[in-house]
N, C-alpha and C positions, 0 to 999 in steps of 0.2 A: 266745431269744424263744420256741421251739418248746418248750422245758424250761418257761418261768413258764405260755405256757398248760396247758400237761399239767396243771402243780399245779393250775390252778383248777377240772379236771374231777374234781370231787373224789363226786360222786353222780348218779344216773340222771338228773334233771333236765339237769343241764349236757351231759350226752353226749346226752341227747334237743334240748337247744337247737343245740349244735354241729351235728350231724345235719341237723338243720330247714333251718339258714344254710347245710350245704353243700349243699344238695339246692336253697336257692333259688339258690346262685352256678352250681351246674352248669344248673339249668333255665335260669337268664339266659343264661348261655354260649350255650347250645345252638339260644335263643330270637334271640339275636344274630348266631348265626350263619347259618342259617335265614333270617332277614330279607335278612339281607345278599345270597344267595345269592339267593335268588326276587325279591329287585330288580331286580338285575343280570340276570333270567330273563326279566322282565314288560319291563321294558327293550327286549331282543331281538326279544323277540314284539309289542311296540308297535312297533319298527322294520321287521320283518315285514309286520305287516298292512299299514302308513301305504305299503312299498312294492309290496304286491298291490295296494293300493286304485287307485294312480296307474298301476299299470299297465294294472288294470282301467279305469279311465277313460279312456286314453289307447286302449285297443282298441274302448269303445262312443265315443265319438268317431269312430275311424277310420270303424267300421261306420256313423254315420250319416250320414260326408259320403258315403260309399260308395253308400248309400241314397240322400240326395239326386242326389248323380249320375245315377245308375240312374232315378229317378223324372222327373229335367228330361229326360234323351236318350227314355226314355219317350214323354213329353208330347210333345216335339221331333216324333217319328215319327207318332201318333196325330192331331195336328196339321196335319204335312204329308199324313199321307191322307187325311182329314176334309176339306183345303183340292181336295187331287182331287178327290173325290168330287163335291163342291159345284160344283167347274167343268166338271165328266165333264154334271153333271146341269144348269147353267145352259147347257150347249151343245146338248144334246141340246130342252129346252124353246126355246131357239134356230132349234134346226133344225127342230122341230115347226113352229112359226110361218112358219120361209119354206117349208116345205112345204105346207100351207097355204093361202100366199099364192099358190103357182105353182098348185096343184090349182083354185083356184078362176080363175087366168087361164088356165088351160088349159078350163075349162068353161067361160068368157066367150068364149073365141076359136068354141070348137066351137059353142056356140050361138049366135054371132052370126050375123044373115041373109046370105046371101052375093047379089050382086047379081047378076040373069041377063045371062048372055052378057058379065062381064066378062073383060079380058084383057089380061095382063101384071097389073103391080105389086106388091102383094103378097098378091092372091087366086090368082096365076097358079101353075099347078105349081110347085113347085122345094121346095127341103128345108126343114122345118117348125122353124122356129127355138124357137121355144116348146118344141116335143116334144125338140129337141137338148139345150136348156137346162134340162129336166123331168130326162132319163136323166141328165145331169151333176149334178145334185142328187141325187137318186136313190145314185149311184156316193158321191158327196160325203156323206149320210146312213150310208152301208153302211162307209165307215173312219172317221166319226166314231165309228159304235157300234164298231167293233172296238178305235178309241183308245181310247175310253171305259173298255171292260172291259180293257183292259191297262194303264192307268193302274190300276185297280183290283185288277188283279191285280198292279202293279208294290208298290202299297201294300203288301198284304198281302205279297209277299216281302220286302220292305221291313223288316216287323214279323220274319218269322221271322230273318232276315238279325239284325238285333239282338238279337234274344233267345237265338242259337247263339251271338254273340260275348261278351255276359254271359255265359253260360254259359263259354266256354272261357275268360274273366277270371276265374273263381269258382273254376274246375277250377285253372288255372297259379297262383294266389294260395294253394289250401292248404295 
């Protein structure tokens, strides 16, 4: 077979044709092989990416239940100070009012006229109830305000108190 084509290359034409056909069978070869390889290549790297991608998605997930988290116990705390404050400060408007209310019975008592020469009841000496029950409000006002600012300062340690423990969940998590 290798013998009948020889004879037919019988002038420059046929060994320039034969030449041509094997240069396009070895380009095919080489074109097919090539293919085959960088499929089997893109392939990989499509399997690559498709499992960074989920993995990346599966970490920005994490981080923003992590977020929400972090954002509701946030609020949570902000919240519950804000609710302090609000009752630090309707107690304190509270105690204004019955102070107030006593200051001006205690300046009703004082100037009311006292009748001459009475004796016994409750113009007679004895301990001034009004004045007793003044200094007990009085005492009762002076631990409201100290409640008040230690509710406020409970708040505020409240908030640092959370934000060291995110912090040391952030720090043991990396």
């Amino acid at each position: 077979m290798i013998g009948k084509a020889l004879d037919l290359l019988t002038g420059w034409k046929e060994y320039l044709s034969a030449g041509v056909i094997g240069a396009v069978l070895i380009a095919a070869g080489v074109l097919t092989w090539s293919w085959r390889w960088s499929a089997g290549y893109d392939a990989g790297h499509a399997a690559a990416l498709a499992e960074v991608q989920v993995k990346q998605a599966a970490i920005e997930r994490g981080m923003q239940v992590e977020k929400d988290r972090a954002d509701t116990q946030h609020r949570g705390a902000v919240l519950a100070r804000q609710f302090a404050e609000q009752k630090a400060q309707t107690l304190e408007v509270e105690l204004t009012a019955a102070n107030t209310r006593i200051d001006g019975l205690l300046r009703q008592h004082r100037n009311r006229p006292k009748p001459a020469g009475a004796i016994g009841g409750s113009d007679a000496a004895g301990p001034d109830w009004i004045g007793i029950l003044g200094e007990c409000l009085a005492r009762a006002e002076s631990l409201s305000k100290r409640l008040g600012q230690v509710g406020r300062d409970a708040a505020g340690w409240a908030d640092q108190v959370n934000g060291l423990q995110g912090y040391v969940r952030a720090v043991r998590n990396e």
